[in-house]
Structure formats: C-alpha cells, structure tokens
C-alpha positions as CSV (number, residue, x, y, z in Angstrom):
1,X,49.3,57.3,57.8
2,X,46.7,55.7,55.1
3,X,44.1,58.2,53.8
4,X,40.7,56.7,54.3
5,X,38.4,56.6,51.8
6,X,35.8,59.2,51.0
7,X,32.5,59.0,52.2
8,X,30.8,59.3,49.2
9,X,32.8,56.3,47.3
10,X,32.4,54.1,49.9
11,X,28.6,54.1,49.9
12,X,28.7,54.0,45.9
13,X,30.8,51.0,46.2
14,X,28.6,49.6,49.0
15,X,25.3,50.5,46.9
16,X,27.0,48.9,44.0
17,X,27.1,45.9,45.5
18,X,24.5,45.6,46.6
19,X,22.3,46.2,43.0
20,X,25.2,42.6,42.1
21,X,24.1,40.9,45.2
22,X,20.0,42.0,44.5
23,X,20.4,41.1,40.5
24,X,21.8,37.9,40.9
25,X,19.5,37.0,43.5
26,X,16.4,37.9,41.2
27,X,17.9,35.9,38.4
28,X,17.9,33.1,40.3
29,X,14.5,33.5,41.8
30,X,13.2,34.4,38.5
31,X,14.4,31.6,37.1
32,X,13.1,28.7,40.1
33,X,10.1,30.1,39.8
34,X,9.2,30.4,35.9
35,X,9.0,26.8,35.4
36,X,5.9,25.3,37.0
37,X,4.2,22.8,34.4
38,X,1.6,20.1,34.6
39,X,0.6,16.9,32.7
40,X,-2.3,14.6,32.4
41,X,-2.3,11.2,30.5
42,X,-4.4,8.6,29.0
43,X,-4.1,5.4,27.2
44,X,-5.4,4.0,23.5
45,X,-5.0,0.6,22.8
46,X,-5.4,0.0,18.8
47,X,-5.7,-3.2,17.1
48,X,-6.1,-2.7,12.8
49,X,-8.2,-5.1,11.4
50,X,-7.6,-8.0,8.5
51,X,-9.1,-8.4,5.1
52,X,-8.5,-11.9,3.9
53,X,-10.1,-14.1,1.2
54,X,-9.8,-17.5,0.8
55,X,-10.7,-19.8,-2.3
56,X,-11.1,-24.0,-1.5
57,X,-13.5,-26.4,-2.8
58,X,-17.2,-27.5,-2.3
59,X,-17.8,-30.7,-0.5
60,X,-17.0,-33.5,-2.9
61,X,-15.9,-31.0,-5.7
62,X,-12.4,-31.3,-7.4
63,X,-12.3,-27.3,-6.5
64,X,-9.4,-25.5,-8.1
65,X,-6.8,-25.9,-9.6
66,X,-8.2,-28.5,-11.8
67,X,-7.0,-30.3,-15.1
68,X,-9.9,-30.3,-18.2
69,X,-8.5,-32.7,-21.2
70,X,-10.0,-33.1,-24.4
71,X,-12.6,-30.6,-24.0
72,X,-14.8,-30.3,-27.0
73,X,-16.9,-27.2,-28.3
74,X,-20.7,-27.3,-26.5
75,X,-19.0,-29.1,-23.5
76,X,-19.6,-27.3,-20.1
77,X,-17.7,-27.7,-17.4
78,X,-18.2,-27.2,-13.9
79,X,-16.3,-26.7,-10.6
80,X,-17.2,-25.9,-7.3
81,X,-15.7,-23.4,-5.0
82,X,-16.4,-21.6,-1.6
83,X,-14.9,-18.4,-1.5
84,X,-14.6,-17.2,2.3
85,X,-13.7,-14.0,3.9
86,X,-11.6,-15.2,6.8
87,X,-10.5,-11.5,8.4
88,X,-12.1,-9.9,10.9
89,X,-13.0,-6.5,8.8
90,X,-16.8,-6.9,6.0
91,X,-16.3,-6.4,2.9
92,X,-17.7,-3.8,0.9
93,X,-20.8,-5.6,-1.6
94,X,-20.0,-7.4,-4.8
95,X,-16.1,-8.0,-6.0
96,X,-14.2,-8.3,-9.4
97,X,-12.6,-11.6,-11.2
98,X,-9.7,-11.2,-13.0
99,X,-7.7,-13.7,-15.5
100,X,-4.4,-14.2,-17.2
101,X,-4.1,-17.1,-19.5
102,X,-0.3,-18.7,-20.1
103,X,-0.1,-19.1,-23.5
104,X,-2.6,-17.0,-24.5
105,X,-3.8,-18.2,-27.9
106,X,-7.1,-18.7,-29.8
107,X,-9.1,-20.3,-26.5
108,X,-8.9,-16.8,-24.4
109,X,-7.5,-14.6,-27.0
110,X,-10.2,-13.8,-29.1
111,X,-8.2,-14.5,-32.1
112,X,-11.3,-16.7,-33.9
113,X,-14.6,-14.6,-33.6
114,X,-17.2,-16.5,-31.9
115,X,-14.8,-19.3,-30.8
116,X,-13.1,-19.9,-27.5
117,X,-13.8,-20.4,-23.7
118,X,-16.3,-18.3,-21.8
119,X,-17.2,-18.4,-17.9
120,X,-20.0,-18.4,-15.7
121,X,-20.6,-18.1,-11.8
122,X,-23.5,-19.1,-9.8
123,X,-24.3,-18.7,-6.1
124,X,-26.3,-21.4,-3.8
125,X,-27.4,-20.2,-0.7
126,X,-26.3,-23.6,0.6
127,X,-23.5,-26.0,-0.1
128,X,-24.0,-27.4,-3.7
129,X,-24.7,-31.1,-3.8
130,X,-23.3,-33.3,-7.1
131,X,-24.4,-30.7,-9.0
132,X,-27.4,-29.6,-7.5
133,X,-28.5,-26.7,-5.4
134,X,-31.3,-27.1,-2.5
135,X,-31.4,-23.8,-1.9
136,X,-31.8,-20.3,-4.2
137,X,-29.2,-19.7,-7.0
138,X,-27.9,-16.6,-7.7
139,X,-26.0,-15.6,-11.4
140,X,-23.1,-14.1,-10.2
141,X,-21.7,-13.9,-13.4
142,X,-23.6,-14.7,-16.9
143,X,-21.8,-16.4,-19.6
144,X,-18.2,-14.1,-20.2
145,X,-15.5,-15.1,-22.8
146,X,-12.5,-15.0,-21.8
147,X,-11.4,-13.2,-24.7
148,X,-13.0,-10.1,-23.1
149,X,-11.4,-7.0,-21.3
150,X,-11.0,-7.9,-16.8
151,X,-11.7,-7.7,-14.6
152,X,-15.0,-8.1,-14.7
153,X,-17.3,-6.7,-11.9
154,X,-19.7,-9.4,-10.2
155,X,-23.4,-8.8,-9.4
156,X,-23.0,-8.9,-5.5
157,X,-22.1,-11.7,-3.4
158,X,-24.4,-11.0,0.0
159,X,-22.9,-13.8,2.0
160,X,-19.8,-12.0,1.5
161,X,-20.6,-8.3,2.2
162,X,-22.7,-8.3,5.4
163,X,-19.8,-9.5,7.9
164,X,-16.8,-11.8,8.1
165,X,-16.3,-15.4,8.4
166,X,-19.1,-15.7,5.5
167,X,-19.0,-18.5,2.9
168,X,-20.2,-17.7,-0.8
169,X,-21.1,-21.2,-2.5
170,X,-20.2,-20.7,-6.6
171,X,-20.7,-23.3,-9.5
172,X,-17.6,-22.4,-11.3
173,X,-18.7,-23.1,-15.1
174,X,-16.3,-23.1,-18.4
175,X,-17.4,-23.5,-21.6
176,X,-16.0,-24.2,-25.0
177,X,-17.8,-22.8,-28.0
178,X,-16.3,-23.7,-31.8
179,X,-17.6,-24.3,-35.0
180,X,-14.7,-26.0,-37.8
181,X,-14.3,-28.2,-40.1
182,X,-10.9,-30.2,-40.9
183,X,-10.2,-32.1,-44.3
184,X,-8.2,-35.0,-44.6
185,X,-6.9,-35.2,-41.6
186,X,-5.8,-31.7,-41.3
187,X,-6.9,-29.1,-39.3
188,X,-8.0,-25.8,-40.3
189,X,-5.8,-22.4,-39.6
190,X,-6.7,-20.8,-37.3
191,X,-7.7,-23.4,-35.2
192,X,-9.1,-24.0,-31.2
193,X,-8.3,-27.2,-31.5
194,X,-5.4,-29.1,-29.8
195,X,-4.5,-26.0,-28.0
196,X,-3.3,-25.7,-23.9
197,X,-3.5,-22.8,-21.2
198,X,-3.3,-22.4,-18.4
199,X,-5.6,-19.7,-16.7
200,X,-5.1,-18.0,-13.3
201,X,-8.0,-16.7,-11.9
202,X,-8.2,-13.9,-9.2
203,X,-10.8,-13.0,-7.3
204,X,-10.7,-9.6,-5.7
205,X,-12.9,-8.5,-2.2
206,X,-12.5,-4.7,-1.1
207,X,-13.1,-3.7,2.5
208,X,-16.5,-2.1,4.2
209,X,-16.4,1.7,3.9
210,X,-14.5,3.6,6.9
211,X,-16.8,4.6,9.5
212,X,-16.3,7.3,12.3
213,X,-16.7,6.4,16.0
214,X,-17.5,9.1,18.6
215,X,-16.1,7.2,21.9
C-alpha cells in the first residue's frame, strides 16, 4: 500500500511551482514589453564647392610661357595674361605670386647689386588692346626684382574677389636693369650677360571666408 504524500509538501511543491511558472512568465513579459522605440528621419544633400584658377593669354598676346632672347639692360618686356577663377566658390581679396628660377644665377639671384630682372603687374578693367588699355589700370604689382624674398602679396585683384567666373586682365612686365663695361672682347666677372633661366611663376588665390547658414 503506497503512503501518500503529506499535505503540507504537496502544496509546497504545488506553490513552488507555481512562483517557476509566474517567474518565467514575468521574464518574458518583462522582456516583450521593455523594448518599444521610435525614429524620425531627414535628408541632407551636400555638394562642396571648387576653387580653381586658371592662367591663359590676352587676345592677340603670346601669353605665357614665352621665350625673351637677347634681352638687353633698360629693355621692358611685356606679356599679357587673364587670370580666371573658374570654380564655383569667391575668392577671398588680393593673392600672392611666387617664383623659382632654374638656374638661378646673377638675373634673379641678386648676386650683382642693382643688376638683374625685376617684374611688374598691371590690371585693365577691360581686355588690353596691342598694348593699350581703354579702360582704368590698376598697379597690381610695382616694379619687384626678382632677386627679392616671395612670394610677394598683390594689392587686390577686385575682378577676382567679388564672385567666380571673373576675369582679371594683367600686363605682365619684365625688366632687365645692368650697368657694365667689357674690354677687349671680354666680359666682366661677375656678369648678367649671356646668362639663361628659366622662371616659373605661380600665382596663388585663397577662398572667401567660411560663412554660417541658419536653414
């Protein structure tokens, strides 16, 4: 004959169970029901703008690169050039021009004082004509040797800082200056004469100032 259980055990076991049954239950009501989230999107389209320079000639002008042989001391020289900012971002006001010569020797280097070439830049308002302008000048750039530290800061360009797609007219002007004297056929030491460089010349625009935009 099997002894049956006693009372008491059988509803601790029961109530046991139950607390199992009740936990597990909770966890996994707890857990359905702790994860409720929400979202909200937008969209920003971004498109960086360009700062570009470009450097080609004036009408009829040789422009540059350009070849100068036999250039003598008082001679001047002059090329034109439209410098044009082709990106879609201003540039900030005025802008530097830098140099390197290759060789350097006694027509940039400084080596004979008072001796050497030297540069100049003037503005037209308009396109320059043989020579001329019909418009206003501007001196960009008085007369600079090249012998001297750059680059060299130019007075301001406006055709170039207000917006892009702006043309800046320059008479691009070199200049020898040299005072010597050879005897008998031979020339002095130092000398500027029957020298060659070449010089590279860099003109440099920097972008508007960054602006904030409340949208």
């Amino acid at each position: 004959m099997t002894r049956g259980l006693p009372r008491r055990s059988v509803a601790t076991k029961l109530l046991a169970s139950s607390a199992v049954v009740g936990g597990a239950l909770a966890l996994t009501f707890g857990g359905a029901f702790a994860t409720l989230t929400a979202n909200a999107t937008g969209a920003t389209s971004v498109t960086s703008g360009t700062l570009l320079l470009t450097l080609a000639k004036d009408g009829s002008s040789a422009g540059l690169p350009e070849t100068i042989s036999a250039m003598a001391p008082g001679d001047a020289y002059n090329v034109y050039v439209n410098l044009n900012n082709t990106g879609t971002l201003a540039s900030a006001a005025g802008m530097t021009l830098g140099w390197s010569a290759n060789p350097a020797n006694a027509l940039t280097n400084g080596s004979i004082a008072n001796e050497g070439l030297a540069v100049a830049i003037t503005q037209c308002s308009v396109a320059w004509s043989a020579g001329s302008c019909s418009g206003t000048t501007t001196t960009i750039l008085g007369t600079t040797p090249l012998s001297a530290s750059n680059p060299v800061s130019l007075s301001n360009v406006p055709s170039l800082a207000a917006s892009s797609g702006q043309l800046a007219h320059l008479q691009f002007q070199l200049t020898l200056a040299g005072n010597e004297t050879s005897t008998n056929g031979t020339l002095p030491s130092p000398t500027i004469q029957g020298l060659s460089t070449t010089i590279t010349w860099t003109f440099t625009e920097t972008q508007r100032a960054g602006t904030t935009t409340n949208a």
